[in-house]
C-alpha positions as CSV (number, residue, x, y, z in Angstrom):
1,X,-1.1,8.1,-7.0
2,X,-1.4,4.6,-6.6
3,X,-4.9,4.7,-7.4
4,X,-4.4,6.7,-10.3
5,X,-2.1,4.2,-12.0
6,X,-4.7,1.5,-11.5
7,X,-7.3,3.5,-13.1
8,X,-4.6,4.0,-16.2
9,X,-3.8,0.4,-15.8
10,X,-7.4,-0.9,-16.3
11,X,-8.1,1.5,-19.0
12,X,-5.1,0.6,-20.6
13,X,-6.0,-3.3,-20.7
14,X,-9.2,-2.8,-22.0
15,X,-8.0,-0.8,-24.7
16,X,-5.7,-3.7,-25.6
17,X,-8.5,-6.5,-25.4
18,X,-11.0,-4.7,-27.6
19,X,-11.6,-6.4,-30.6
20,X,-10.8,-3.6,-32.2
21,X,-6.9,-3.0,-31.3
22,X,-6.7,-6.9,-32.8
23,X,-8.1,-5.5,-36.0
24,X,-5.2,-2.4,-35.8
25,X,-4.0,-1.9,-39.1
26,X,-2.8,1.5,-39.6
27,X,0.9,1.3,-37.9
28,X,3.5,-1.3,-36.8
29,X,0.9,-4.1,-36.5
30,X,4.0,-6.0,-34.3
31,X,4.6,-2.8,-32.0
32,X,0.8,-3.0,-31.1
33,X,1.1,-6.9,-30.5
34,X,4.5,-5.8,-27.9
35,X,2.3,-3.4,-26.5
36,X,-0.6,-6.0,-25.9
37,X,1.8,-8.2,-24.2
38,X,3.4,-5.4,-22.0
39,X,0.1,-4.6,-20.4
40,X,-1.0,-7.4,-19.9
41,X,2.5,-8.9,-18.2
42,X,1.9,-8.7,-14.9
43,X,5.7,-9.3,-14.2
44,X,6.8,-6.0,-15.5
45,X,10.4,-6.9,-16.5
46,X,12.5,-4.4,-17.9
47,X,13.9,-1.3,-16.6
48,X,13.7,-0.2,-13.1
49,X,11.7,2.6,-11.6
50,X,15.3,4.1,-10.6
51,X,17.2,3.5,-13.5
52,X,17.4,6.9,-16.2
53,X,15.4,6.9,-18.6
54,X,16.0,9.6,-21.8
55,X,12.4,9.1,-22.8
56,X,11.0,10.1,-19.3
57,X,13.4,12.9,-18.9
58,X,12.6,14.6,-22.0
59,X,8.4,13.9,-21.3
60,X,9.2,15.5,-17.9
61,X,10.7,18.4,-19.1
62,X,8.3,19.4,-21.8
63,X,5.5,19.5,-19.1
64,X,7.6,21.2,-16.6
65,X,8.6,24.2,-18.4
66,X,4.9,25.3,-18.7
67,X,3.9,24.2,-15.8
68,X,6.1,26.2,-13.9
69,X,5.3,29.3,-16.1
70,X,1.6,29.3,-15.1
71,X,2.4,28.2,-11.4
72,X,3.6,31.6,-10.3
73,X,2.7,33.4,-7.0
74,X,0.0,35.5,-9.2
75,X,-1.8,32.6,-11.1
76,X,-2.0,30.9,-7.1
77,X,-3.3,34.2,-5.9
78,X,-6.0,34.7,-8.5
79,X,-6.6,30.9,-8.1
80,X,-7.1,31.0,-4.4
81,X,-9.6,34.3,-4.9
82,X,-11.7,31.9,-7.7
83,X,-14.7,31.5,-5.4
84,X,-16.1,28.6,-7.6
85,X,-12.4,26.8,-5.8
86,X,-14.2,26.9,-2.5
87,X,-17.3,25.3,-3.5
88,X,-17.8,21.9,-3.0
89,X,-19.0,21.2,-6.3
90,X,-15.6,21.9,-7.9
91,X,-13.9,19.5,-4.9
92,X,-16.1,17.1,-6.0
93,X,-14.9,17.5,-10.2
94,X,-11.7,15.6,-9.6
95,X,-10.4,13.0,-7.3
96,X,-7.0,14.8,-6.5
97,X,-8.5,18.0,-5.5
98,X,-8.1,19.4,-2.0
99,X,-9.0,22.4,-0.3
100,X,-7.4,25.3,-1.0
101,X,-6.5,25.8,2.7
102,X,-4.9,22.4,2.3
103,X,-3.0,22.4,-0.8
104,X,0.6,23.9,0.5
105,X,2.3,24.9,-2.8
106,X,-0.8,26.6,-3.2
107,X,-0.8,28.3,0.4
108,X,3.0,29.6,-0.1
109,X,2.8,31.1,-3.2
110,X,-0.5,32.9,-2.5
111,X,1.0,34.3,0.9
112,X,4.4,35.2,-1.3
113,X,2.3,37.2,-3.8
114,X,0.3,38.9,-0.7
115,X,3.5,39.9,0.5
116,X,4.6,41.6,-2.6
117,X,1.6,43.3,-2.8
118,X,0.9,44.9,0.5
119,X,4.1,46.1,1.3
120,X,2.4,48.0,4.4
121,X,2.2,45.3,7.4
122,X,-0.8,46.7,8.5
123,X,-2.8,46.9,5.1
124,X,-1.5,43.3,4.7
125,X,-2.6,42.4,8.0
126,X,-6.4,43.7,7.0
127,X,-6.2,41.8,4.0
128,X,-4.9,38.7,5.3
129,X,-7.7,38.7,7.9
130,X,-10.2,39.4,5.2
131,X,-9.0,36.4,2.9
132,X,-9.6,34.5,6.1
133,X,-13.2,35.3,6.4
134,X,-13.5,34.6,2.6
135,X,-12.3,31.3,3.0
136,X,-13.9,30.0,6.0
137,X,-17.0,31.7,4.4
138,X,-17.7,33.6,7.8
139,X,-19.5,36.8,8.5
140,X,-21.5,38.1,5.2
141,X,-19.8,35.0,3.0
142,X,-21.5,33.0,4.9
143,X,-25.0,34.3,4.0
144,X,-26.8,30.9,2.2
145,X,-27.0,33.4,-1.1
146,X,-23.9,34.5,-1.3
147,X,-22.4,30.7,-1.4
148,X,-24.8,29.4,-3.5
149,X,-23.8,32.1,-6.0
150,X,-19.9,30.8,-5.1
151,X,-20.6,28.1,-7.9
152,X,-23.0,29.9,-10.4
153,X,-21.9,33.3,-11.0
154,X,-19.0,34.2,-12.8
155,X,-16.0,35.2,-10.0
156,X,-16.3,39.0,-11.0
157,X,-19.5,39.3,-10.7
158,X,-19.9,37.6,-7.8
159,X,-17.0,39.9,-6.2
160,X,-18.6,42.6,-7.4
161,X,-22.0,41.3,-5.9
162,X,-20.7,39.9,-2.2
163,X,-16.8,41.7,-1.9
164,X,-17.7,44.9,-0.6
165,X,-17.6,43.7,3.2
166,X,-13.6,43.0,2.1
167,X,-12.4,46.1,-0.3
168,X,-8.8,45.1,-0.1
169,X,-9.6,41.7,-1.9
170,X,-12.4,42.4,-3.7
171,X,-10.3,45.1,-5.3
172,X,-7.7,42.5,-6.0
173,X,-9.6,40.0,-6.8
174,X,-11.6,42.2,-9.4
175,X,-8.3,43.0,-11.1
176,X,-6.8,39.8,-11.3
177,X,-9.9,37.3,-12.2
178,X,-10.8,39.8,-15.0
179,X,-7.4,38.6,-16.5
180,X,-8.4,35.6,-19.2
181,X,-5.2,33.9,-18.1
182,X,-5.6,34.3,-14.5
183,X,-6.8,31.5,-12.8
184,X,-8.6,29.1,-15.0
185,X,-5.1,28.0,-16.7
186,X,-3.8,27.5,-13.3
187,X,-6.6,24.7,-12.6
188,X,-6.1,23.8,-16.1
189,X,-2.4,23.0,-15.6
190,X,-3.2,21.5,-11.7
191,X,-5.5,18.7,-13.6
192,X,-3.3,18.1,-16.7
193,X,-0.2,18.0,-15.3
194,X,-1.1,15.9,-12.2
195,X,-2.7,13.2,-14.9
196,X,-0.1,13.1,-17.4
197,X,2.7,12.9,-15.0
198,X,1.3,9.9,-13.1
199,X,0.9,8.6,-16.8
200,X,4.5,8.6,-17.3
201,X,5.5,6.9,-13.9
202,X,3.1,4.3,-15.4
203,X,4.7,4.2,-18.6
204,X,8.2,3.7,-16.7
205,X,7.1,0.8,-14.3
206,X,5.5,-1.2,-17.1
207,X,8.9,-1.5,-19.3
């Protein structure tokens, strides 16, 4: 996070020294001038990073209440079967991505929607192993094609293509990734959120 807020910090004080935000005309020319001089303070007087703050708690809770629609047990389960989210070309997209394996809110509410699903130990056994072989790209997911094509086909077509070694997946995973909301709005939220919540903690520590 810390990295992050120097990033936002940096962006922030060039945004402020451009010629152009002098030239600012079309609002509270003052407010932009207090602005200016609040980046730029490197003293950062004012509240406390543990002191309320009405702004921050209704910022917080107009992210959160989405957020937590989209972050369900499903949208983690269809997100998890994404194979383009086991490639390293999507690890690469963003600086606070993780492995799948390694992302825990990620790991519980996949294994809580597995659950739910397979009611039967046994089949949920089978598909458990199967989602493990998926992952760690063993067996026929490990053939060079078939994760090459991880990254450039689309994720039903590329269950349809390489699944059939796993039918208890690849039948979920065909019904749940051919859902529009499934789990692209899941890695939408993951990016957004993450960004504009480490925006506000920035927000906070410069006032």
């Amino acid at each position: 996070m810390l990295k992050r807020l120097k990033l936002i910090k940096r962006g922030l004080q060039a945004m402020v020294i451009d010629d152009k935000w002098t030239q600012y005309k079309d609002d509270d020319v003052q407010k932009a001038t207090v602005v200016k001089e609040i980046i730029l303070n490197d003293r950062h007087e004012g509240k406390e990073l543990n002191e309320e703050s009405s702004f921050y708690n209704v910022v917080y809770n107009i992210l959160i209440d989405p957020w937590t629609k989209s972050c369900t047990p499903l949208h983690c389960l269809a997100h998890s079967l994404n194979p383009r989210y086991h490639c390293l070309e999507w690890l690469q997209g963003a600086p606070n991505r993780v492995p799948l394996h390694k992302d825990e809110e990620i790991c519980i509410e996949r294994n809580k929607c597995l659950r739910r699903y397979f009611s039967d130990s046994k089949e949920r056994l089978m598909a458990t192993k199967e989602f493990f072989r998926f992952s760690r790209a063993e067996d026929v997911f490990g053939q060079f094609e078939c994760l090459q094509n991880r990254w450039d086909l689309e994720p039903k077509e590329w269950w349809i293509m390489y699944g059939s070694s796993a039918p208890l997946l690849q039948n979920l995973a065909l019904k749940l990734l051919s859902q529009p909301s499934s789990s692209s709005c899941c890695e939408r939220n993951w990016s957004t959120y993450s960004f504009i919540l480490n925006l506000c903690f920035f927000i906070l520590f410069i006032r």
